[in-house]
C-alpha positions as CSV (number, residue, x, y, z in Angstrom):
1,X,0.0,0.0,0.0
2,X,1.3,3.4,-1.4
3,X,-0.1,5.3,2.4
4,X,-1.8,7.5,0.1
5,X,-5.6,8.3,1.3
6,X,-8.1,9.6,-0.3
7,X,-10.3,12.4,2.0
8,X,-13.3,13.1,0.0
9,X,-15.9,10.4,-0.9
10,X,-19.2,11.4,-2.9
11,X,-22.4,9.9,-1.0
12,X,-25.4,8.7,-3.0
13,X,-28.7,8.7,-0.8
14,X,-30.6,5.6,-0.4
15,X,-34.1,7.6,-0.7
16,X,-33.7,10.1,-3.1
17,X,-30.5,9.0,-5.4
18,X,-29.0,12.5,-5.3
19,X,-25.1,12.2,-4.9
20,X,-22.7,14.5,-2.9
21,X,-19.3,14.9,-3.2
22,X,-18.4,15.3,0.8
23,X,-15.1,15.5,2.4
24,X,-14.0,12.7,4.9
25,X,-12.6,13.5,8.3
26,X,-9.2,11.6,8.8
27,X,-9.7,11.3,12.6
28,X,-13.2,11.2,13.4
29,X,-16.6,9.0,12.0
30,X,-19.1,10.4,10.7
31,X,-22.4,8.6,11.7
32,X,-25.0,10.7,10.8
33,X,-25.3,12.9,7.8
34,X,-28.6,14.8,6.3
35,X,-29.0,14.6,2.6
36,X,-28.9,18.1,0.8
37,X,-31.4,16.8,-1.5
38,X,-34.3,15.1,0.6
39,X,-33.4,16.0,3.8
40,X,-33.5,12.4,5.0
41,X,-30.9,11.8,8.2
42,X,-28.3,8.6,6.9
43,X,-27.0,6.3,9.7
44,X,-24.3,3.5,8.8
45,X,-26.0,0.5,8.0
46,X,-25.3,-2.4,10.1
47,X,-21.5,-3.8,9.8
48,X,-20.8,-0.4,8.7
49,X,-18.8,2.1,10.8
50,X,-19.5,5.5,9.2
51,X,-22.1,6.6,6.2
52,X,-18.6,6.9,3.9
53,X,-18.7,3.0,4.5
54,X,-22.6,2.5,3.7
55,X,-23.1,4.7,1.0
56,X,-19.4,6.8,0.2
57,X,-17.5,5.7,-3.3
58,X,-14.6,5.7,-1.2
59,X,-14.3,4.2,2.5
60,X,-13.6,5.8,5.1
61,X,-9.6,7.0,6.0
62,X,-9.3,4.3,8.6
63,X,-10.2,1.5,6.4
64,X,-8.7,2.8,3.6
65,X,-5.3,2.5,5.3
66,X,-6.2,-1.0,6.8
67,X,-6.5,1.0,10.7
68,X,-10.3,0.1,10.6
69,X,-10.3,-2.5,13.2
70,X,-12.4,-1.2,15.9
71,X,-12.5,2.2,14.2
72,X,-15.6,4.2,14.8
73,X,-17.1,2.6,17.3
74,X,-20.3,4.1,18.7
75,X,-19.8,4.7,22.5
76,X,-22.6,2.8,24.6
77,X,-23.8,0.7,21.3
78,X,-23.4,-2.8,20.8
């Protein structure tokens, strides 16, 4: 692996379809985002650790560099 990450992932919403080009924080998870287009609020589906992961072209820094394991982890949530 060449180390290189990419920090910008477009999302495409599950309930409208309309796509945003977002940038990816490279030490935090995002687990909620609201679509600009429908207003619906995304949550990671299950497995997932972030919305970049569920519906991002590009995963999220920490699995991109192969750091993912235990990455993200919701406090209290199991």
């Amino acid at each position: 692996m060449t180390g290189s990450v990419t920090t910008t992932s477009t999302i495409t919403c599950p309930r409208c379809g309309g796509c945003s080009t977002e940038t990816m924080p490279t030490d935090a998870c995002v687990f909620f985002y609201q679509c600009p287009h429908c207003q619906a609020m995304l949550q990671p589906r299950p497995g997932d650790c972030c919305v970049f992961c569920s519906y991002g072209d590009v995963r999220c820094p920490p699995k991109q560099t192969g750091d993912g394991a235990g990455c993200c982890e919701v406090p209290g949530h199991e």
